[in-house]
FIZAKOL-75552 format. One record per residue (C-alpha): residue number from 1; chain; x, y, z. Coordinates in nm, 2 decimals, padded with zeros to 4 digits, always signed. Example, Ala and Ser with C-alpha at 12.3 -4.5 7.8 and 13.67 -1.06 7.14 Angstrom:
BEGIN
  num  chaine       x       y       z
    1       A  +01.23  -00.45  +00.78
    2       A  +01.37  -00.11  +00.71
END
This chain:
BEGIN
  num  chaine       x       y       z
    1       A  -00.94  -05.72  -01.31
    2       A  -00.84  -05.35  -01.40
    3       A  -00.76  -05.27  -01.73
    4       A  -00.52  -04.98  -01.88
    5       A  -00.64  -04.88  -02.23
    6       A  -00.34  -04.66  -02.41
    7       A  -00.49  -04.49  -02.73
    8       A  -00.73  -04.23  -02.83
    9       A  -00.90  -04.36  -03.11
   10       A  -01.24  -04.54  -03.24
   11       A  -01.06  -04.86  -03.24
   12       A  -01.01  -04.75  -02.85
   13       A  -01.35  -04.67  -02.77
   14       A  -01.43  -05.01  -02.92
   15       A  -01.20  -05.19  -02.69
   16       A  -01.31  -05.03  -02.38
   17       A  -01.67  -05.06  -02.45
   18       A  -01.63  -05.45  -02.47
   19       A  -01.37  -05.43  -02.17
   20       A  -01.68  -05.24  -01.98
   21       A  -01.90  -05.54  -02.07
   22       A  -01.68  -05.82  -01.95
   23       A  -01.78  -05.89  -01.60
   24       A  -01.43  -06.02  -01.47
   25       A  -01.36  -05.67  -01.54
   26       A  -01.40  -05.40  -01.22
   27       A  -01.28  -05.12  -01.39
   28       A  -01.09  -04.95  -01.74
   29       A  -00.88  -04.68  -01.75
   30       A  -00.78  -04.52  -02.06
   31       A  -00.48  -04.30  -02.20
   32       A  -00.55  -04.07  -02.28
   33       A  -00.86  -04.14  -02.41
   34       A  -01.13  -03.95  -02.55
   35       A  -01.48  -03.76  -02.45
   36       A  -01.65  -04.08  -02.59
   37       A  -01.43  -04.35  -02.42
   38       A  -01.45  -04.10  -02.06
   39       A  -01.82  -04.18  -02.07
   40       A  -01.75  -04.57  -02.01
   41       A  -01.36  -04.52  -01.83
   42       A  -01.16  -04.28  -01.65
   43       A  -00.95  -04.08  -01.88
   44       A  -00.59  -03.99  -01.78
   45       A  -00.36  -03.78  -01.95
   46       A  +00.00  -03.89  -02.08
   47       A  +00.19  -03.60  -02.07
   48       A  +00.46  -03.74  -02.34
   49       A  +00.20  -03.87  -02.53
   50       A  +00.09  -04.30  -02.63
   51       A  +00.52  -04.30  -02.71
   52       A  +00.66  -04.23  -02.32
   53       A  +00.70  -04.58  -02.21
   54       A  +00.77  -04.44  -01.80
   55       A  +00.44  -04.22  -01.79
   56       A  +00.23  -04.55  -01.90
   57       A  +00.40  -04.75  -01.61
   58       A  +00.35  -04.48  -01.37
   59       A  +00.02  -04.47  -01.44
   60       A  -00.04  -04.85  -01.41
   61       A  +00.10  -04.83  -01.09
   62       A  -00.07  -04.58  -00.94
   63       A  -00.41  -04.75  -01.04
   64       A  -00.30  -05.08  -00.96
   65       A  -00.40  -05.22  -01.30
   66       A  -00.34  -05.57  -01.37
   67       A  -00.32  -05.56  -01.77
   68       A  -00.19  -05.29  -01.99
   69       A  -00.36  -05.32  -02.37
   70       A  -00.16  -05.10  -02.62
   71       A  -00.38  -05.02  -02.89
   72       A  -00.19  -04.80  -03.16
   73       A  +00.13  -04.92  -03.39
   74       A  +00.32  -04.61  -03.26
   75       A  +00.40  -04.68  -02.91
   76       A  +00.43  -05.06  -02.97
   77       A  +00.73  -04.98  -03.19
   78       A  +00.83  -04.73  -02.95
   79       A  +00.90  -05.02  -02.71
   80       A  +00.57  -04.94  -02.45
   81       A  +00.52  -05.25  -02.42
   82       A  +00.89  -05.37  -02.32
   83       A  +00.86  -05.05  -02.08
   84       A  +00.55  -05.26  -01.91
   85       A  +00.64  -05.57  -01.86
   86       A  +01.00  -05.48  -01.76
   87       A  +00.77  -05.31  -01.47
   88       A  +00.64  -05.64  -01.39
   89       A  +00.29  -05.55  -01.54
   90       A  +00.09  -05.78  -01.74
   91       A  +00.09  -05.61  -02.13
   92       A  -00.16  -05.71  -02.47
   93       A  +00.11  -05.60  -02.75
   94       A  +00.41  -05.69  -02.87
   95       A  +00.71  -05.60  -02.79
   96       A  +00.94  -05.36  -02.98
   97       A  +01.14  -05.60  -03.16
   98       A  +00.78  -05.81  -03.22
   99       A  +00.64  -05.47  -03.34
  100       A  +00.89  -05.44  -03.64
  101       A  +00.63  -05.69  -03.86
  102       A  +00.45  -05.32  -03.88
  103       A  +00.73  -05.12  -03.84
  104       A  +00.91  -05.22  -04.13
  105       A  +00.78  -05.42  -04.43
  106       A  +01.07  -05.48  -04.57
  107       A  +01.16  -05.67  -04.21
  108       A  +00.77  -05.87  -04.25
  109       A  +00.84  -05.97  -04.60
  110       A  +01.20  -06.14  -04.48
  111       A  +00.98  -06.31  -04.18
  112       A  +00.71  -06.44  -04.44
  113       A  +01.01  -06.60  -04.68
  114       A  +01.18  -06.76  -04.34
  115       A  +00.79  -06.92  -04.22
  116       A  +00.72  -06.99  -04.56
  117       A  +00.42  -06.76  -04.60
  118       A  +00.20  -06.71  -04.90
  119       A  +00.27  -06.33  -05.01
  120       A  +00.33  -06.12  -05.33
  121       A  +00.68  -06.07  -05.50
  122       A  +00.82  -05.79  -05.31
  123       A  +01.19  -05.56  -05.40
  124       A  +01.31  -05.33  -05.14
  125       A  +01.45  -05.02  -05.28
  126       A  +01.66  -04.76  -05.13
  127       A  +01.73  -04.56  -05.48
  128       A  +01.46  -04.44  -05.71
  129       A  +01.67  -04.62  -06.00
  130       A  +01.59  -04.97  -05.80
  131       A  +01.24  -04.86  -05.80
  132       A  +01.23  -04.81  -06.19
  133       A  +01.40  -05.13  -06.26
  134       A  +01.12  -05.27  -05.99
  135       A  +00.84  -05.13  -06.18
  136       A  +00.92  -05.26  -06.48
  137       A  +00.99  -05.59  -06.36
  138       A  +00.63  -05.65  -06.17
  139       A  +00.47  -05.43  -06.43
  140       A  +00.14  -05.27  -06.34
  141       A  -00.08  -05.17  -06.12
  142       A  +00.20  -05.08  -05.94
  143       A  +00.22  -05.10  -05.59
  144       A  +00.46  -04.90  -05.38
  145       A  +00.48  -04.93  -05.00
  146       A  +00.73  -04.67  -04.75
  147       A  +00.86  -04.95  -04.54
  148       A  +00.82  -04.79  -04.21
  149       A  +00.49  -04.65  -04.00
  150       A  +00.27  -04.42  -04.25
  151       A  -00.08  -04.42  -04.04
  152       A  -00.23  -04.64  -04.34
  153       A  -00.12  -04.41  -04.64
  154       A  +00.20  -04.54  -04.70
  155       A  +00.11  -04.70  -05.05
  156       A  +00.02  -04.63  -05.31
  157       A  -00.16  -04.83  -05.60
  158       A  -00.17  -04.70  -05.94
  159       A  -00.18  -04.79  -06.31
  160       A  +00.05  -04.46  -06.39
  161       A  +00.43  -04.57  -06.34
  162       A  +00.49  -04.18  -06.28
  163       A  +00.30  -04.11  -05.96
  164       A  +00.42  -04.46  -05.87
  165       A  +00.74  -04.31  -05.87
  166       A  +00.64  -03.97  -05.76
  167       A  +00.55  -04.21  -05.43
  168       A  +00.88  -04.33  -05.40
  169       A  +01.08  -04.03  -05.39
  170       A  +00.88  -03.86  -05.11
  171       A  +00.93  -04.19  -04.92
  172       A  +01.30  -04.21  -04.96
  173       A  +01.38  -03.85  -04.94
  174       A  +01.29  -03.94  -04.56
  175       A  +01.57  -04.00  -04.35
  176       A  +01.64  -04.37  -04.36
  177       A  +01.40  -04.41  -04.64
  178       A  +01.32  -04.71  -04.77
  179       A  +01.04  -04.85  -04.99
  180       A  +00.86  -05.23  -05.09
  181       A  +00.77  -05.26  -05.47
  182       A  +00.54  -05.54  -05.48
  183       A  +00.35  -05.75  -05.74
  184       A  -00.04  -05.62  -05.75
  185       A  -00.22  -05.89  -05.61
  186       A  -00.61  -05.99  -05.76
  187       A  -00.92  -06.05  -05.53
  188       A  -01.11  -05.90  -05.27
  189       A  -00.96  -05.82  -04.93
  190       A  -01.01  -05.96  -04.60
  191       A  -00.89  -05.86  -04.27
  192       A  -00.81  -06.12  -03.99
  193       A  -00.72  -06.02  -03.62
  194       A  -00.53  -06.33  -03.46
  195       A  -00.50  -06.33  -03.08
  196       A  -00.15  -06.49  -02.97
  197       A  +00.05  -06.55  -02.65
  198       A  +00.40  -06.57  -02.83
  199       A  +00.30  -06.96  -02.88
  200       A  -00.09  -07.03  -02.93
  201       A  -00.32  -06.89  -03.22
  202       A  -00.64  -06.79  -03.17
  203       A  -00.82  -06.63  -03.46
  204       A  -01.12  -06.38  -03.49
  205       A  -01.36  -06.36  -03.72
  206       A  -01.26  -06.18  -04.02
  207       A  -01.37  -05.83  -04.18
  208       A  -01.32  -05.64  -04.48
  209       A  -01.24  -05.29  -04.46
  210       A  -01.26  -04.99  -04.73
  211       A  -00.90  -04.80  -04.77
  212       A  -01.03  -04.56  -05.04
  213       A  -01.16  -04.22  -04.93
  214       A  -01.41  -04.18  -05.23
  215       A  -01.69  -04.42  -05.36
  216       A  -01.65  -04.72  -05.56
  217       A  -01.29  -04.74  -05.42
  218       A  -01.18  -04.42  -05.59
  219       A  -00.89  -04.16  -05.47
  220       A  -00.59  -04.14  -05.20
  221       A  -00.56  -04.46  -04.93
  222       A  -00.70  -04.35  -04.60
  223       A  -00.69  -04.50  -04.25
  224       A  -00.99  -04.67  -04.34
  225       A  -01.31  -04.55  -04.39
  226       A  -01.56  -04.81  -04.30
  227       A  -01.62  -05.18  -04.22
  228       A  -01.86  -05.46  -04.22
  229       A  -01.88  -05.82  -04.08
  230       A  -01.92  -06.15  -04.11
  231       A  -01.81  -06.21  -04.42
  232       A  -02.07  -06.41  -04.61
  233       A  -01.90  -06.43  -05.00
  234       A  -01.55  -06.59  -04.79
  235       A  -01.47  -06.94  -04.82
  236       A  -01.57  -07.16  -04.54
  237       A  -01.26  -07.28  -04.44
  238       A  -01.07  -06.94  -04.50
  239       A  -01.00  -06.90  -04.15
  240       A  -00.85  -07.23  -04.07
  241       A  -00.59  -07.21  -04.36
  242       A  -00.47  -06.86  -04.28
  243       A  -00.38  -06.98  -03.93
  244       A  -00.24  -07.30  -04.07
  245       A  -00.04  -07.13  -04.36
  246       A  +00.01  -06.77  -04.24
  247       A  -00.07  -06.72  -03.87
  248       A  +00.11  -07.01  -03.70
  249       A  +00.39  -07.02  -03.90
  250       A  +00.45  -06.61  -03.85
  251       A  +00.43  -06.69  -03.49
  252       A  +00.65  -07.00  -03.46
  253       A  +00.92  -06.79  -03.69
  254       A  +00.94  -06.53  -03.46
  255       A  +00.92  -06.72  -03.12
  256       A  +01.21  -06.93  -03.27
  257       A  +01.44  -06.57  -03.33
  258       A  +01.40  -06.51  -03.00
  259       A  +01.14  -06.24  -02.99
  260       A  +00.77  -06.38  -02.91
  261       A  +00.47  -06.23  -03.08
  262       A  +00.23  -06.13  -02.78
  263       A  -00.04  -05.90  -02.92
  264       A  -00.28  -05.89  -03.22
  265       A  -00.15  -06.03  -03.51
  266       A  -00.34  -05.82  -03.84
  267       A  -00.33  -06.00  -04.13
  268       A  -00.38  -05.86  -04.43
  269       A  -00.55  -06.07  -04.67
  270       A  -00.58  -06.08  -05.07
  271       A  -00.80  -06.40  -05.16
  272       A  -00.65  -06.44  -05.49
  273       A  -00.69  -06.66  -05.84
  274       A  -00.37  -06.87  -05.64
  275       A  -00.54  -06.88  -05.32
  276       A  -00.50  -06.65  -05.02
  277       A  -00.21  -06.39  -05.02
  278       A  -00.08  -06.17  -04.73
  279       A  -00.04  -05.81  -04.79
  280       A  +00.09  -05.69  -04.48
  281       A  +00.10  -05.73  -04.13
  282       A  +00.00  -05.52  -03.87
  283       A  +00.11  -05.58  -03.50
  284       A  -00.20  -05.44  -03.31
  285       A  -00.59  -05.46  -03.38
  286       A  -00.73  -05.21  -03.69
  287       A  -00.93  -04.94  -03.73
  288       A  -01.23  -04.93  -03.85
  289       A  -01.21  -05.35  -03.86
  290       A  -01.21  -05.38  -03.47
  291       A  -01.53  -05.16  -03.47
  292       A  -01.73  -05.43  -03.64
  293       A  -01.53  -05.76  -03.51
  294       A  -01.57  -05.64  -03.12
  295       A  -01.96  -05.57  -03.21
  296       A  -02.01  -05.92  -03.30
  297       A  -01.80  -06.12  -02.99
  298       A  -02.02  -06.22  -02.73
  299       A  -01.69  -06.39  -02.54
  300       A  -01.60  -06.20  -02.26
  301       A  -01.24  -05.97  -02.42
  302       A  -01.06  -05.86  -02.10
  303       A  -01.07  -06.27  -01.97
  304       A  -00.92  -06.31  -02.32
  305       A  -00.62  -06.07  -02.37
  306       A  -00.55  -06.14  -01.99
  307       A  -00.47  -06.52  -02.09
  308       A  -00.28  -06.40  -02.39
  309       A  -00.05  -06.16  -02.21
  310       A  +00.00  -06.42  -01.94
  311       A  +00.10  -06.68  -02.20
  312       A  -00.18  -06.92  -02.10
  313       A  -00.39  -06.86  -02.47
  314       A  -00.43  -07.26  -02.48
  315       A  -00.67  -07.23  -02.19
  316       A  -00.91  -07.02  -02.38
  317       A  -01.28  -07.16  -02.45
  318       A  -01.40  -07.13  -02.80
  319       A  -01.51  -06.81  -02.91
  320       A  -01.89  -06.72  -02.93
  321       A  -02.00  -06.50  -03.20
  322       A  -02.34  -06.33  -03.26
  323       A  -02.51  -06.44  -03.60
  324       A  -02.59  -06.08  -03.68
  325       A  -02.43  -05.83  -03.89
  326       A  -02.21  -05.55  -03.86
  327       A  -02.16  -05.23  -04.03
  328       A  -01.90  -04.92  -03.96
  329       A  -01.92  -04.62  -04.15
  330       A  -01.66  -04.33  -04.09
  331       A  -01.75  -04.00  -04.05
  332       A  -01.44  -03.78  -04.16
  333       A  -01.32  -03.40  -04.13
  334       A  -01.35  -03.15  -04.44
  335       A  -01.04  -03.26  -04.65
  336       A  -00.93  -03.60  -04.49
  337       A  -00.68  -03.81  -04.59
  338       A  -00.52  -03.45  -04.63
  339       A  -00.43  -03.22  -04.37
  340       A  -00.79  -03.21  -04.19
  341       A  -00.97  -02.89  -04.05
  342       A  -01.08  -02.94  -03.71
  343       A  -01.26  -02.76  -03.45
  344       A  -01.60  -02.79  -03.63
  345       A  -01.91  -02.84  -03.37
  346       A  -02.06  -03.18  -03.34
  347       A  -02.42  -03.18  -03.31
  348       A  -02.69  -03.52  -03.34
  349       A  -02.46  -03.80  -03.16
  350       A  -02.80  -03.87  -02.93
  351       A  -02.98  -03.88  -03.19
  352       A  -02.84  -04.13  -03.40
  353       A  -02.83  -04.38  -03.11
  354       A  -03.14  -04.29  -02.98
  355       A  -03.35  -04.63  -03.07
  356       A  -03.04  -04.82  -02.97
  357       A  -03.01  -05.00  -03.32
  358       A  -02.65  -04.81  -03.37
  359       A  -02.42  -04.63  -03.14
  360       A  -02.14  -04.37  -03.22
  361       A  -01.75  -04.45  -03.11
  362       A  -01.57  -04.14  -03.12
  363       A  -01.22  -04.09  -03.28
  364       A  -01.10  -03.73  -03.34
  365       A  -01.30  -03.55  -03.09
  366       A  -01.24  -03.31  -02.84
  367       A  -01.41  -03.11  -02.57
  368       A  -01.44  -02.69  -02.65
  369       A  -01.52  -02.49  -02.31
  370       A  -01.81  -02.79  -02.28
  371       A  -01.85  -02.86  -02.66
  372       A  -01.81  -03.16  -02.85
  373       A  -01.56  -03.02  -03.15
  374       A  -01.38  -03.23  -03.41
  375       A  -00.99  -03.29  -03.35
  376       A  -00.87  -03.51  -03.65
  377       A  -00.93  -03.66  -03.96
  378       A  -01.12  -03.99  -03.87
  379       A  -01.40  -03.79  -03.61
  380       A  -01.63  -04.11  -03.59
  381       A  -01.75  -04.44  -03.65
  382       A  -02.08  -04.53  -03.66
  383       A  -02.14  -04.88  -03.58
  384       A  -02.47  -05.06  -03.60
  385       A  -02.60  -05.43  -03.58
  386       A  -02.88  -05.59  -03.80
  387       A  -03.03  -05.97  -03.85
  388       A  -02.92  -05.87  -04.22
  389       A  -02.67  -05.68  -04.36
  390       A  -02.89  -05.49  -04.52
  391       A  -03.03  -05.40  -04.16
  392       A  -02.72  -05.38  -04.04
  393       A  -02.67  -05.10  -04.36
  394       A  -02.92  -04.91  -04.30
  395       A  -02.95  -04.87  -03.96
  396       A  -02.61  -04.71  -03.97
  397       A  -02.64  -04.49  -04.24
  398       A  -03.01  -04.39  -04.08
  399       A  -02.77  -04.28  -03.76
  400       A  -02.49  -04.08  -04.03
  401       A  -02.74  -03.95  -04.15
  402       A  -02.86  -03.76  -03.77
  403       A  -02.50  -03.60  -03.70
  404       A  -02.41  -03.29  -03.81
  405       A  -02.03  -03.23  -03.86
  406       A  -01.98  -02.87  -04.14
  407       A  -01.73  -03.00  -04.41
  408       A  -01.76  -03.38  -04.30
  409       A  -01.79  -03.64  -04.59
  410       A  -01.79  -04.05  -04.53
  411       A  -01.89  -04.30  -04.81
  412       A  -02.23  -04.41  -04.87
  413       A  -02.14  -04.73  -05.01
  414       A  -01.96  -04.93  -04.74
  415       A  -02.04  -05.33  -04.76
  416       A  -02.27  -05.26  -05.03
  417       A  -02.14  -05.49  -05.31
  418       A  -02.17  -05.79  -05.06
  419       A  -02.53  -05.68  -04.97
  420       A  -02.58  -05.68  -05.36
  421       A  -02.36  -06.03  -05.32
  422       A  -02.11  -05.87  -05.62
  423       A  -01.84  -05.96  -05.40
  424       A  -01.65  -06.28  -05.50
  425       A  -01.35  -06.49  -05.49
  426       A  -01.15  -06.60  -05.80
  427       A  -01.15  -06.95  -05.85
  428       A  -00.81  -07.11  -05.82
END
């Protein structure tokens, strides 16, 4: 089997490294890739960029792949994926129409009341006087989200109804702007990656991720900026109820309008005082989660996505999962979530994998007349394994600690509530 990866992100590296490992798998080709994913994949360039639906199937073609795996949001709502299979080309991600559960929350919450899924009160505003008159009706925090694709720093959360509002106006001064004011929801956070063929569910084991860019869950949302899993604090049988109440549902809504859901279905999880809540959806896997969740499955991936994008999901064997931990720590430009500096050198990638307890997925990097330079705000993820989390901690905090990156930051307290075990659901 050959493999098109498009995407040039950690999440990316992440899926081409287990692609590489599956041995049904003869070769990956990514697009267009990045200096860490060329090391394990041929790297093509997409001269309209992840978005240009005809460059992606020409380049299928002309490596004979057999699946296409779409890895960011952007190009999935751009209709990639449609471009693909209307090609006749095997393709992991939704289609256009499918893609709209993360292109437009407004269109997700109006999906969730149709299935019958567990969420928070939501209004969609188009005037900042609905969003007042929102605000005081769900009261604080406040939570205000720009209904379309914002890169994971579309919402905001705050106690203060003015920057609330602030929010709002820069969201629908865009053109077509639009905004969800939800209800705050209580409890910790979970992130579930569902597999599905437009009919069958098959779910993977969750994560939680850290949104914040500062400590202790302190300043502006970010694209996440690290990850663990298993999740040991989580109910036994969370996983079984989200796919009975929120993941088979979704997908039986949206096979029955007419528009399948093939692709990753992210669920966005709030394990509240009323039991579990969805936040959002996503329609493709998320970064940093995927970083942790890929480092734990010990199924082979490409055989996988293969029999989702073929429609034959039902056929799948259960899923085997290593009983270790996972952590991901981010390593991030000088002044990310805000417009990052780039260009800095990075130096002590070999070192931090050299006794092969972590390894180093790269995400905004770029090559400088032979040097390894940064080139975005998210520049790695650091991903390591232990029999503990604890291990798993510091093992990949003893590999941060080796890279030098001028003006980088990351947060030094990724999963370390549940390693303290301060992490815990409210009772119902």
């Amino acid at each position: 089997m050959r493999i098109l990866v498009i995407g040039t992100g950690a999440r990316e590296h992440a899926l081409v490294k287990a692609l590489a490992a599956d041995p049904e798998v003869e070769a990956v080709i990514a697009a267009p890739g990045n200096p860490g994913i060329a090391a394990a994949a041929l790297c093509e360039p997409l001269a309209g960029g992840v978005d240009d639906g005809a460059a992606v199937v020409e380049l299928a073609q002309r490596h004979a792949v057999d699946l296409v795996v779409v890895g960011p949001e952007a190009p999935l709502v751009a209709g990639v994926a449609d471009a693909v299979r209307a090609a006749g080309i095997a393709c992991y991600g939704p289609s256009a129409e499918a893609a709209r559960l993360e292109g437009s929350k407004s269109f997700a919450k109006e999906v969730m009341a149709a299935a019958e899924v567990p969420t928070g009160l939501g209004h969609v505003c188009t005037t900042i006087e609905e969003v007042a008159d929102a605000l005081d009706a769900l009261g604080a925090p406040h939570v205000v989200k720009e209904d379309g694709l914002a890169a994971g720093k579309g919402v905001v959360v705050t106690d203060d109804r003015e920057a609330a509002l602030e929010h709002a106006r820069a969201c629908l001064a865009k053109e077509g702007g639009r905004v969800v004011v939800e209800e705050f929801l209580d409890g910790p956070e979970v992130s579930l990656f569902c597999i599905c063929d437009g009919e069958s569910v098959v779910p993977l084991t969750p994560a939680q991720d850290f949104k914040r860019v500062g400590e202790d869950d302190t300043g502006p949302n970010t694209g996440g900026m690290g990850a663990y899993s298993p999740l040991d604090w989580a109910p036994a049988a969370l996983v079984e109820e989200v796919v009975a109440r929120v993941a088979q549902p979704t997908v039986d809504e949206m096979a029955r309008r007419g528009t399948p859901f093939v692709g990753t279905l992210f669920i966005g999880l709030a394990l509240t005082s009323r039991g579990p809540r969805v936040i959002e959806f996503n329609a493709r896997f998320g970064d940093p989660e995927t970083q942790v969740v890929l480092a734990r499955l010990e199924t082979p991936l490409g055989q996988l996505l293969a029999l989702a994008a073929e429609g034959r999901l039902a056929q799948a064997p259960a899923l085997r999962w290593s009983p270790r931990h996972a952590v991901t720590v981010v390593v991030a430009s000088h002044n990310y979530p805000g417009t990052p500096r780039t260009g800095d050198p990075i130096e002590g990638l070999d070192a931090a994998a050299a006794d092969g307890t972590a390894y180093v997925l790269h995400a905004g990097t770029r090559l400088d007349e032979g040097a390894l330079v940064s080139a975005g705000g998210r520049v790695l993820s650091v991903v390591a394994l232990g029999d503990t989390l604890a291990e798993a901690r510091e093992r990949a905090y003893a590999a941060v600690d080796q890279i030098s990156l001028e003006g980088s930051h990351h947060r030094r307290d990724i999963a370390l509530k549940a390693e303290r075990g301060e992490v815990s659901v409210p009772s119902r």
